[in-house]
TIRO-2110 file (N, C-alpha, C; in Angstrom, 1 decimal):
// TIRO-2110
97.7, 1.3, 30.1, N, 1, A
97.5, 1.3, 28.7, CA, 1, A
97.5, -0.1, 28.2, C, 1, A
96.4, -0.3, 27.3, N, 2, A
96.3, -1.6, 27.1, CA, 2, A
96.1, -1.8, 25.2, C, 2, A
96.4, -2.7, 24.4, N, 3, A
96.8, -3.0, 23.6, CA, 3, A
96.6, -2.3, 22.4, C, 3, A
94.6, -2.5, 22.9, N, 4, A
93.5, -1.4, 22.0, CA, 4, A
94.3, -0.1, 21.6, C, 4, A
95.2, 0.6, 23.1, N, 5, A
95.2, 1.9, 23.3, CA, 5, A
95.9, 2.1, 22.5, C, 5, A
97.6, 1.0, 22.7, N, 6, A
98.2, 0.9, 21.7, CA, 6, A
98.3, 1.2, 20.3, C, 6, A
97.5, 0.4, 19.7, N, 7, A
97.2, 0.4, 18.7, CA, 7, A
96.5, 1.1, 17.7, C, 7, A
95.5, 1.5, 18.3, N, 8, A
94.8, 3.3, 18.0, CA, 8, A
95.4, 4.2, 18.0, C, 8, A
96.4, 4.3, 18.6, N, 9, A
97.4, 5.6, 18.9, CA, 9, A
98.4, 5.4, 17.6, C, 9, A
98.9, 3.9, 17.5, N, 10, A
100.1, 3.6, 16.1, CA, 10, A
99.4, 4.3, 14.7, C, 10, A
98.2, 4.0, 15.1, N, 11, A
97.1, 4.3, 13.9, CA, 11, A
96.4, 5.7, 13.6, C, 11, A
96.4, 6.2, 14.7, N, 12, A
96.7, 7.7, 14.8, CA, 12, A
98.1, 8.4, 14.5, C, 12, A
99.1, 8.1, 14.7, N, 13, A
100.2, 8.6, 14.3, CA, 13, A
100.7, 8.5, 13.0, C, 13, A
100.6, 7.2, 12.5, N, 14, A
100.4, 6.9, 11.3, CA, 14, A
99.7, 7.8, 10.2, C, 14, A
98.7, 7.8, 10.3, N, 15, A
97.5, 9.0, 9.9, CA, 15, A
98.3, 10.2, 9.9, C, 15, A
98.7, 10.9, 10.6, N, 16, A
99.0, 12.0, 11.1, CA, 16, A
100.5, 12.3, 10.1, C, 16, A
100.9, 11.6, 9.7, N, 17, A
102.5, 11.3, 9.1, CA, 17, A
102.0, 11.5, 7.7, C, 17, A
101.1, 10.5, 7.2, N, 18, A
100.1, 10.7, 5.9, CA, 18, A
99.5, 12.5, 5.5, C, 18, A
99.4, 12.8, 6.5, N, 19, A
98.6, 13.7, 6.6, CA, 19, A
100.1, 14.9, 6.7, C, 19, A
100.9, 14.6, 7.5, N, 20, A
102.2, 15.6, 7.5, CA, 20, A
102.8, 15.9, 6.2, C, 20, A
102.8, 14.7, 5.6, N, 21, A
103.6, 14.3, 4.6, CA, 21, A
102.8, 15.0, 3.0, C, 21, A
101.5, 15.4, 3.4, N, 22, A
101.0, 15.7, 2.2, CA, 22, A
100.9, 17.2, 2.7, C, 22, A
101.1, 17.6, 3.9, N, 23, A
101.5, 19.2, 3.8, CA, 23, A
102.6, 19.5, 3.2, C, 23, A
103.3, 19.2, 3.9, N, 24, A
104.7, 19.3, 3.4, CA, 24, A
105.2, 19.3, 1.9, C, 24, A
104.3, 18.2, 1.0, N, 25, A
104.4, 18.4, -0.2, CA, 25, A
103.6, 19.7, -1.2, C, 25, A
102.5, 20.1, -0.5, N, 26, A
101.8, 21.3, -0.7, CA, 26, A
102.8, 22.3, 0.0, C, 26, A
103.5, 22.6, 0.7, N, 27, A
103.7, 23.8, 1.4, CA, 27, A
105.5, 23.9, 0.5, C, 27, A
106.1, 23.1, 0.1, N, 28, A
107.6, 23.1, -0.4, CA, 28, A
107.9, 22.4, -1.8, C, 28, A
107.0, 21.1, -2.2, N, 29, A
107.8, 20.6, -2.9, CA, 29, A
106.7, 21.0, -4.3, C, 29, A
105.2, 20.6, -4.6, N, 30, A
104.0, 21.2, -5.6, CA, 30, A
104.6, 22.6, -6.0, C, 30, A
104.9, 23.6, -5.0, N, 31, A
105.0, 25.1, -5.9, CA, 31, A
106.2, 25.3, -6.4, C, 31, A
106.6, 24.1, -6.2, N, 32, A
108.4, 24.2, -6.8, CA, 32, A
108.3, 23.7, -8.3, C, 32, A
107.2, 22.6, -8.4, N, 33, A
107.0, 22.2, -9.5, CA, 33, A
106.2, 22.5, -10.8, C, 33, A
105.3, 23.4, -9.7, N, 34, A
104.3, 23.9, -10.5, CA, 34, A
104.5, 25.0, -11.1, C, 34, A
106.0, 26.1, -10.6, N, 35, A
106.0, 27.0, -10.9, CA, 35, A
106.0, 27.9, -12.5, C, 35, A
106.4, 27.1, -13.4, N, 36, A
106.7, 27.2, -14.8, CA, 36, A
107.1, 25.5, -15.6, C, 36, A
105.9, 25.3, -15.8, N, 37, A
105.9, 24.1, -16.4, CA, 37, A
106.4, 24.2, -17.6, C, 37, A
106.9, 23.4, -18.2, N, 38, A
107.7, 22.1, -18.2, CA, 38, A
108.8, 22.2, -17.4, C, 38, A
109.3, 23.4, -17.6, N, 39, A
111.3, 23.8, -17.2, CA, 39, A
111.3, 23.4, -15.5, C, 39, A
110.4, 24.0, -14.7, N, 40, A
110.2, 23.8, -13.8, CA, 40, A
110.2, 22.4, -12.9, C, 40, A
109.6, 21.2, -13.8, N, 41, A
109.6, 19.8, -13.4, CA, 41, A
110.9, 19.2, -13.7, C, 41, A
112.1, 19.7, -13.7, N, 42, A
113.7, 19.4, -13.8, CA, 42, A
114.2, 18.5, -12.6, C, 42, A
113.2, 18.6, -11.5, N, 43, A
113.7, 18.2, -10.0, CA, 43, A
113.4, 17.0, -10.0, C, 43, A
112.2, 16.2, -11.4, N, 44, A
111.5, 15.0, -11.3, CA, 44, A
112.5, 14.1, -12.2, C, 44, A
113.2, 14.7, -12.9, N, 45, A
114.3, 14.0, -13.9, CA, 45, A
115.8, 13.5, -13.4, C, 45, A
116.2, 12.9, -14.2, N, 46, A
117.6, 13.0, -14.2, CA, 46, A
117.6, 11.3, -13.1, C, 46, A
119.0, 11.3, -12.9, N, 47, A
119.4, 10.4, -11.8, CA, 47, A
118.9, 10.4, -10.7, C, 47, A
119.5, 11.4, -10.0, N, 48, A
118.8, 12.1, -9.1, CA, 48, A
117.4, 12.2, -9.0, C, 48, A
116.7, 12.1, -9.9, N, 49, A
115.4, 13.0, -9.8, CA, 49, A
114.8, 12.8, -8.2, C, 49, A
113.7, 13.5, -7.7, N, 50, A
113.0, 13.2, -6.6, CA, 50, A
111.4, 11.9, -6.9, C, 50, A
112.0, 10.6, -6.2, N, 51, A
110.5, 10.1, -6.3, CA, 51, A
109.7, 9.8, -4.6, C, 51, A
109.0, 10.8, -4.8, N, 52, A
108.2, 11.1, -3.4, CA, 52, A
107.5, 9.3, -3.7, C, 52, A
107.1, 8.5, -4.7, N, 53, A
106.5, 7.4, -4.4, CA, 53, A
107.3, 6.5, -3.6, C, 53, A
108.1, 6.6, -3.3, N, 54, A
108.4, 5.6, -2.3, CA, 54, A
108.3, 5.6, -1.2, C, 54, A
108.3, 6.6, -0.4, N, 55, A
107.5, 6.9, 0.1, CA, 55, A
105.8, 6.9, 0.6, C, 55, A
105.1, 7.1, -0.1, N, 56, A
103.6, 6.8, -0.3, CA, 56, A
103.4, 5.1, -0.6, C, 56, A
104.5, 4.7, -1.5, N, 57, A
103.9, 3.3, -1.5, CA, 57, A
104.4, 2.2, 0.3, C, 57, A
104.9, 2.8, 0.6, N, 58, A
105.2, 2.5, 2.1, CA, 58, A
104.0, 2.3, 3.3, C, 58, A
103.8, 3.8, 3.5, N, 59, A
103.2, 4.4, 4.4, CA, 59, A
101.4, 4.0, 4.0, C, 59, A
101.0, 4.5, 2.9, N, 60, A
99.4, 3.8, 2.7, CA, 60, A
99.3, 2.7, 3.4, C, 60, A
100.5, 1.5, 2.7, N, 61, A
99.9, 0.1, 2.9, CA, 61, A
100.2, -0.1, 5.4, C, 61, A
101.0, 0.4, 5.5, N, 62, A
101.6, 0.1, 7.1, CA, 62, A
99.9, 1.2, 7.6, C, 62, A
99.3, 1.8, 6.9, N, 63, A
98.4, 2.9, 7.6, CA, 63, A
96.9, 2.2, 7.4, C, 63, A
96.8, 1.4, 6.3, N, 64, A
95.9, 0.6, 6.2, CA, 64, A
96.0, -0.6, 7.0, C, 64, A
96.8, -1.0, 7.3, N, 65, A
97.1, -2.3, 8.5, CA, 65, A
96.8, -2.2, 9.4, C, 65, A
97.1, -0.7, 10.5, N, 66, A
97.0, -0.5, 11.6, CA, 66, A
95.8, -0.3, 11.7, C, 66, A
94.9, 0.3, 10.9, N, 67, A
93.6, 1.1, 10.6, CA, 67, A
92.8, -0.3, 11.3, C, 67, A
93.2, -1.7, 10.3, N, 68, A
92.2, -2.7, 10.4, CA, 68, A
92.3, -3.8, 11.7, C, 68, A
93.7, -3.3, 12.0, N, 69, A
94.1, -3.9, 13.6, CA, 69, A
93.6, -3.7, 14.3, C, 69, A
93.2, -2.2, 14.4, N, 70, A
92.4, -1.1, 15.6, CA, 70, A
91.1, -1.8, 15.3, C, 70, A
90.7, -1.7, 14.0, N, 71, A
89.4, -1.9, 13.9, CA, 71, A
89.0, -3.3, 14.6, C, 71, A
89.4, -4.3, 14.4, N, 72, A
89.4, -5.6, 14.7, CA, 72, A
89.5, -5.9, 16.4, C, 72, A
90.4, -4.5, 16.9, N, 73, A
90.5, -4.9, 18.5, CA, 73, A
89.6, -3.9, 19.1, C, 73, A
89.0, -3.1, 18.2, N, 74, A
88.1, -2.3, 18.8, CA, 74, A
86.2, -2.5, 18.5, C, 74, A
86.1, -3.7, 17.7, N, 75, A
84.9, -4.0, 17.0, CA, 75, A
84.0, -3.7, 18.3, C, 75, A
84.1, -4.3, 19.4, N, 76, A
83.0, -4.2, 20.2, CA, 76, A
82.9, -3.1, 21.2, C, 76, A
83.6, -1.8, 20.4, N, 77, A
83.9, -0.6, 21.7, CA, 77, A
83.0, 0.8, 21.0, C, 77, A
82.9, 1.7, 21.6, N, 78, A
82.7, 2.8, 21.1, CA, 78, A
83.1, 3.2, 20.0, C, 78, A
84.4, 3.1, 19.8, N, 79, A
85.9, 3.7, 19.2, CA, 79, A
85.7, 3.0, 17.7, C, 79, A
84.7, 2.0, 17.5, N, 80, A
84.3, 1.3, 16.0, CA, 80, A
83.7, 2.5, 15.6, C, 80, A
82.9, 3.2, 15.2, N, 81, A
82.6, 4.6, 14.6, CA, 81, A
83.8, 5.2, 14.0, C, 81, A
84.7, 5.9, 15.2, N, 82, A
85.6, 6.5, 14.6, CA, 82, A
86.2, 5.9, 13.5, C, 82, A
87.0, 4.9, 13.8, N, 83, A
87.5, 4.0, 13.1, CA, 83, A
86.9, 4.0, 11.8, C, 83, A
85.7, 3.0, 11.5, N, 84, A
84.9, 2.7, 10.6, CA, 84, A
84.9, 4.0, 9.6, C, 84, A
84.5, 4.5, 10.2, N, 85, A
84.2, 6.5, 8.9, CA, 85, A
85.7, 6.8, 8.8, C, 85, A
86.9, 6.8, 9.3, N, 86, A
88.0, 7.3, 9.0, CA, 86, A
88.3, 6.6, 8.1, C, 86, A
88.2, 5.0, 7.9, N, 87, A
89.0, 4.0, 7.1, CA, 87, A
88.6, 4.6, 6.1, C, 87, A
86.7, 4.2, 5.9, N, 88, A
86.0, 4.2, 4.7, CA, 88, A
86.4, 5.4, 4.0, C, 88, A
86.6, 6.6, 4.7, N, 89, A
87.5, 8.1, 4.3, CA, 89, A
88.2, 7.8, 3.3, C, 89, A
89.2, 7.0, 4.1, N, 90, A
90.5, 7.1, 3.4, CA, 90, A
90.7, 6.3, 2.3, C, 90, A
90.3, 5.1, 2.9, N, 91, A
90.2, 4.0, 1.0, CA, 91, A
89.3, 5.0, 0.2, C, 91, A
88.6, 5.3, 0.3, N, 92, A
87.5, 6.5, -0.9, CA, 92, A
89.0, 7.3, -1.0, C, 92, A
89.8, 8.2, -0.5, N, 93, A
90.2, 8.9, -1.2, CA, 93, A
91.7, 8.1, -1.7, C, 93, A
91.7, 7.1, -1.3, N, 94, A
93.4, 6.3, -1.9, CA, 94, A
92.2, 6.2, -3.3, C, 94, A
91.2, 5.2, -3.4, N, 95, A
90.8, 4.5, -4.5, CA, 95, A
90.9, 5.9, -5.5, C, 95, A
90.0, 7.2, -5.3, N, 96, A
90.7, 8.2, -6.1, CA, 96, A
91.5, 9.1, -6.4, C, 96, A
93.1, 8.4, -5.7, N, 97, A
94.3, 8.7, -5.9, CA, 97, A
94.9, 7.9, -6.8, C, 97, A
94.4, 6.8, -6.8, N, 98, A
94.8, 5.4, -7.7, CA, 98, A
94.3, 6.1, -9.1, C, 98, A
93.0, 6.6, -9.1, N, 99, A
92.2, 6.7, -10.4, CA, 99, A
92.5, 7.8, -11.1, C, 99, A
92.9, 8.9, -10.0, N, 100, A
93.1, 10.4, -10.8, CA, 100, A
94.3, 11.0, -10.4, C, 100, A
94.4, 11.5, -9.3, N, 101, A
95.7, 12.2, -8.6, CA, 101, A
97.5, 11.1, -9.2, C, 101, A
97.6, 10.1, -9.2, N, 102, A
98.6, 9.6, -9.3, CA, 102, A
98.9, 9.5, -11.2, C, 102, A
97.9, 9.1, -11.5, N, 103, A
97.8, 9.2, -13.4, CA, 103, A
98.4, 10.7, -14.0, C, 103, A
97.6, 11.8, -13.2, N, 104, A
97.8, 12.8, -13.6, CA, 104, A
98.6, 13.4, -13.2, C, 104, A
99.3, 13.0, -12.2, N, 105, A
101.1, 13.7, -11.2, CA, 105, A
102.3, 12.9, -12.0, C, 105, A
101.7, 12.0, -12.8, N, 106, A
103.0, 10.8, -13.5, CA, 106, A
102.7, 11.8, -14.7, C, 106, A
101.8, 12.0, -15.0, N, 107, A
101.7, 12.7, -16.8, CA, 107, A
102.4, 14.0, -16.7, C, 107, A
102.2, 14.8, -15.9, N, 108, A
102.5, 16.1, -15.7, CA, 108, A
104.2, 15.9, -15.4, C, 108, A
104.7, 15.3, -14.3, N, 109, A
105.6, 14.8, -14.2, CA, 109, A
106.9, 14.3, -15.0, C, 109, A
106.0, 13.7, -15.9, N, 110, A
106.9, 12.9, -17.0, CA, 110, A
107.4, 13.6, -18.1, C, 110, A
106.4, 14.6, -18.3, N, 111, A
106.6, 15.8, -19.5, CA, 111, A
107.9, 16.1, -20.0, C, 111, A
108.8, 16.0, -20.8, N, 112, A
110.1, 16.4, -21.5, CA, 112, A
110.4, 17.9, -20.9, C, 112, A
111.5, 17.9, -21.0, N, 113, A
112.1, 19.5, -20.6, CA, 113, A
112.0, 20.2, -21.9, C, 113, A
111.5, 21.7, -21.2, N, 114, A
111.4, 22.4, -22.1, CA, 114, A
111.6, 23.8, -21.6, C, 114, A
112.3, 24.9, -22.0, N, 115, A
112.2, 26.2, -21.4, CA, 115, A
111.6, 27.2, -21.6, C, 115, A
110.2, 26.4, -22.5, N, 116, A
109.3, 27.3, -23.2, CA, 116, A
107.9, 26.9, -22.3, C, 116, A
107.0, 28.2, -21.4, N, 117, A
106.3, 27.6, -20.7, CA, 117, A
105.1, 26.6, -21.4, C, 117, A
104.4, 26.2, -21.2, N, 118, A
103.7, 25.7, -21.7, CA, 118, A
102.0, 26.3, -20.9, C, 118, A
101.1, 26.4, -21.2, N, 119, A
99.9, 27.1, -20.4, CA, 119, A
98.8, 26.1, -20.4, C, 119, A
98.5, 25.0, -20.9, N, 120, A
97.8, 24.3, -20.7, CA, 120, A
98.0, 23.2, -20.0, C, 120, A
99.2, 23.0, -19.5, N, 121, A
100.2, 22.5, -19.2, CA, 121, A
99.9, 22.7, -17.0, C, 121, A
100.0, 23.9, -17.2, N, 122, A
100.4, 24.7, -16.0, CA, 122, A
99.0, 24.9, -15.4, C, 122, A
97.7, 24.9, -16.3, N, 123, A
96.4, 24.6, -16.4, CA, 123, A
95.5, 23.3, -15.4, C, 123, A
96.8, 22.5, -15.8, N, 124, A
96.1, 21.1, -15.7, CA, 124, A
97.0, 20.6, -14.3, C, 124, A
97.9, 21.3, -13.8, N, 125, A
98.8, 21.3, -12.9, CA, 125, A
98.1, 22.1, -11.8, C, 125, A
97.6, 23.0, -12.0, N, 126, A
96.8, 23.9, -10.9, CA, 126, A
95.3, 23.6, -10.4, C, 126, A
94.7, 22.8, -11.6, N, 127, A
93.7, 22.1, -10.9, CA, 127, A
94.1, 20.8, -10.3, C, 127, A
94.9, 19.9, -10.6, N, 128, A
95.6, 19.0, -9.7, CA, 128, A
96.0, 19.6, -8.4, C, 128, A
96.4, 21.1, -8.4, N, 129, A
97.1, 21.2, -6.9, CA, 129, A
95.7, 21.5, -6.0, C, 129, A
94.7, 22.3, -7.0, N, 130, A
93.7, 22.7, -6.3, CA, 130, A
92.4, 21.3, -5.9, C, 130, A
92.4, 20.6, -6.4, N, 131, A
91.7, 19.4, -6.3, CA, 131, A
92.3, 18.4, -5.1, C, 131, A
94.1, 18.2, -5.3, N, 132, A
94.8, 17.6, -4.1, CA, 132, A
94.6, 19.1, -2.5, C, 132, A
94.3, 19.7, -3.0, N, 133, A
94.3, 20.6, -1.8, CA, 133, A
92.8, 20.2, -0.8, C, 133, A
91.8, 20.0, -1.8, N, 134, A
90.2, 19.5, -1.5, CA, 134, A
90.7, 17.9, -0.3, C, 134, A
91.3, 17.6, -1.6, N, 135, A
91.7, 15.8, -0.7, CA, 135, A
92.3, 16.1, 0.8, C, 135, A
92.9, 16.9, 0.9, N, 136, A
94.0, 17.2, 2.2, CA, 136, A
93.2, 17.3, 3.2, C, 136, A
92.4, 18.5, 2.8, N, 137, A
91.1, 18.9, 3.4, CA, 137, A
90.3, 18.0, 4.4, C, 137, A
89.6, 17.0, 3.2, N, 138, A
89.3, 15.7, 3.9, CA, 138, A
89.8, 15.1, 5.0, C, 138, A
91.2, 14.3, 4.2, N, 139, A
91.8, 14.0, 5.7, CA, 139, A
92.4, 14.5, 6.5, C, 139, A
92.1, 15.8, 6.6, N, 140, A
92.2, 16.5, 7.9, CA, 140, A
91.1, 16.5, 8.7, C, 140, A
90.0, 16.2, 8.6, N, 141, A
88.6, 16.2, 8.8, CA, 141, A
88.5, 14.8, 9.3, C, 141, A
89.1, 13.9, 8.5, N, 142, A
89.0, 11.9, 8.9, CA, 142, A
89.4, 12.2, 10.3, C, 142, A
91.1, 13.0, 10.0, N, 143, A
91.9, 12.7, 11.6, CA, 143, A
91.5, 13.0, 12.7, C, 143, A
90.3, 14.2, 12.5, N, 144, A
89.5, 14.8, 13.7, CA, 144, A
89.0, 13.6, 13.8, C, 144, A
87.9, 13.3, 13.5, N, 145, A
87.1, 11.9, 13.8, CA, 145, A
88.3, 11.2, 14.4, C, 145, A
89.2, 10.6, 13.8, N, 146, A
89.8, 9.7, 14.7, CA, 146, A
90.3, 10.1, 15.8, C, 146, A
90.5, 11.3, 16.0, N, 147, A
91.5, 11.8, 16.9, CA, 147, A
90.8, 11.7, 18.2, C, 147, A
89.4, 11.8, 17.6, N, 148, A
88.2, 12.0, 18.6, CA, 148, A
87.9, 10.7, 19.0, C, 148, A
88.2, 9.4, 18.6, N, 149, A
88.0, 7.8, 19.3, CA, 149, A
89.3, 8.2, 20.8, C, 149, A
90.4, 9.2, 20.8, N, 150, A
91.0, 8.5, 21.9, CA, 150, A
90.2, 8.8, 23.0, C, 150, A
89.4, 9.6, 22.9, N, 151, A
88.8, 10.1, 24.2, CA, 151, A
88.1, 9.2, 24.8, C, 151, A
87.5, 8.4, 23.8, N, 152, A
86.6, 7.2, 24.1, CA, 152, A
87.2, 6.1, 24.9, C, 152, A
86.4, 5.1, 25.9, N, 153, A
86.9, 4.1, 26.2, CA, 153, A
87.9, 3.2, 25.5, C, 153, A
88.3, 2.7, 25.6, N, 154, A
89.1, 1.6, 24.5, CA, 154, A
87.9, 0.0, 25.3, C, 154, A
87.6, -0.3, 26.7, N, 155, A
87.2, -1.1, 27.1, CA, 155, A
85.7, -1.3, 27.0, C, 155, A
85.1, 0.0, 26.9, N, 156, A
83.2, 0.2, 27.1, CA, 156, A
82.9, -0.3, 25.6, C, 156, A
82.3, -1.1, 25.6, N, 157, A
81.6, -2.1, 24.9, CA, 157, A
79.9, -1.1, 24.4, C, 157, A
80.0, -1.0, 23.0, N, 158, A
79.1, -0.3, 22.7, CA, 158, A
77.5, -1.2, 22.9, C, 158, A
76.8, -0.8, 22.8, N, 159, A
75.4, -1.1, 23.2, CA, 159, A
74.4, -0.6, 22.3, C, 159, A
73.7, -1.3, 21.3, N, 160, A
72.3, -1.1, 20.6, CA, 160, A
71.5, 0.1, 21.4, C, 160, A
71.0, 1.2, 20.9, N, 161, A
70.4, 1.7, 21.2, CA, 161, A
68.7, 1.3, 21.4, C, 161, A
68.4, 0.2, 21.2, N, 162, A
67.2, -0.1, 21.2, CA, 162, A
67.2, -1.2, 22.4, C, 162, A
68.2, -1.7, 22.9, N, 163, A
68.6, -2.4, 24.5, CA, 163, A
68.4, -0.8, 25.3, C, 163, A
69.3, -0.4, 25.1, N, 164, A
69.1, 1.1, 26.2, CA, 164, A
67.9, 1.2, 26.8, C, 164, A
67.3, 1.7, 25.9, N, 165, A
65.8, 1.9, 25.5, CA, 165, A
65.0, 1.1, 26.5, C, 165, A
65.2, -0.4, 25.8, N, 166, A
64.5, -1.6, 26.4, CA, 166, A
64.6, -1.5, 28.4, C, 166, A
65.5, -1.6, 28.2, N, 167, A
66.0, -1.5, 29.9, CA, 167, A
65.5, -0.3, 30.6, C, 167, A
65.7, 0.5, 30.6, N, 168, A
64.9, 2.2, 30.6, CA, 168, A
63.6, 2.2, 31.3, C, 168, A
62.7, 1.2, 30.2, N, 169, A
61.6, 1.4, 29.8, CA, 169, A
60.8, 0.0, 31.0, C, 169, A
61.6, -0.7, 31.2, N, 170, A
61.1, -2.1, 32.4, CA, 170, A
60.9, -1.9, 33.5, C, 170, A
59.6, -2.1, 34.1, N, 171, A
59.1, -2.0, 35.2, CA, 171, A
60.1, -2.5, 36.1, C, 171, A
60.2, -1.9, 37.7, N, 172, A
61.0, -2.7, 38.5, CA, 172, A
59.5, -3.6, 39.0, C, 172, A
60.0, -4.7, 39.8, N, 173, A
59.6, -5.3, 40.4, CA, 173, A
59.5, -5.1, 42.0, C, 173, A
58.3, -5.3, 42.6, N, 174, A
58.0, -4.5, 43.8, CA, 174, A
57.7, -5.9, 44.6, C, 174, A
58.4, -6.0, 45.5, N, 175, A
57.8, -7.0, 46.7, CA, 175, A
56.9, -6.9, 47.7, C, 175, A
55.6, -8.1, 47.6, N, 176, A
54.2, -7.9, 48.0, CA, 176, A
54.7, -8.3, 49.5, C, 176, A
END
């Protein structure tokens, strides 16, 4: 195993933690909060409260690092494809986590206690779960793609399709 492999794999695992980490918040901690809004977001307050951001602001940045490590020791391999489409994935869906998903989990979040449900409230909470559910989706879909570079060489050196070709297509040389 050699450095490439290394480091594709840190970057695959990585991913995969990202990707664990946002089941987990869909399968235990979203329907806990979503259940009866406002009263219900009680778990986000207080001293205590739970901030899943520390988390996320961790792991993004260590997952973007490896991403571009791989990428950089893999530029001249097969394994650049995978890579390439998984990153581009993922910054697309961080940049509209930045823009929508995180604005709108802090507002809903932040909301005052109250034990009177609120319905537009719980409205705007269920299209967030249902739109973060679309996102999940996605990168579950990125991870395939990547998951699919290990199979690839880490060493075979990708090749222009129009060399292929060229070569293919050249007469051998015959001795008179």
């Amino acid at each position: 195993m050699n450095v490439k492999d290394i480091v594709y794999s840190f970057a695959c695992l990585s991913f995969a933690v990202v990707i664990g980490a946002a089941v987990y918040e869909h399968r235990a901690v979203v329907p806990q909060w979503s259940v009866a809004l406002p009263a219900s977001l009680s778990m986000f307050h207080g001293k205590y409260g739970l901030d899943a951001g520390a988390f996320w602001k961790v792991i993004h940045p260590v997952t973007l690092l490896l991403f571009i490590l791989a990428l950089s020791l893999s530029w001249k391999t097969t394994r650049r494809k995978n890579i390439l489409v998984t990153l581009i994935g993922y910054v697309s869906i961080l940049a509209i986590t930045a823009i929508y998903f995180v604005p709108e989990l802090m507002a809903l979040t932040g909301t005052p206690f109250s034990e009177t449900m609120d319905p537009s409230l719980t409205q705007r909470a269920q299209l967030w779960e249902l739109l973060s559910q679309i996102r999940l989706a996605i990168l579950v879909v990125l991870s395939i793609i990547l998951f699919l570079g290990l199979t690839k060489a880490a060493d075979k050196v990708s090749t222009p399709k129009t060399n292929q070709k060229a070569k293919a297509v050249q007469p051998q040389q015959v001795g008179v």
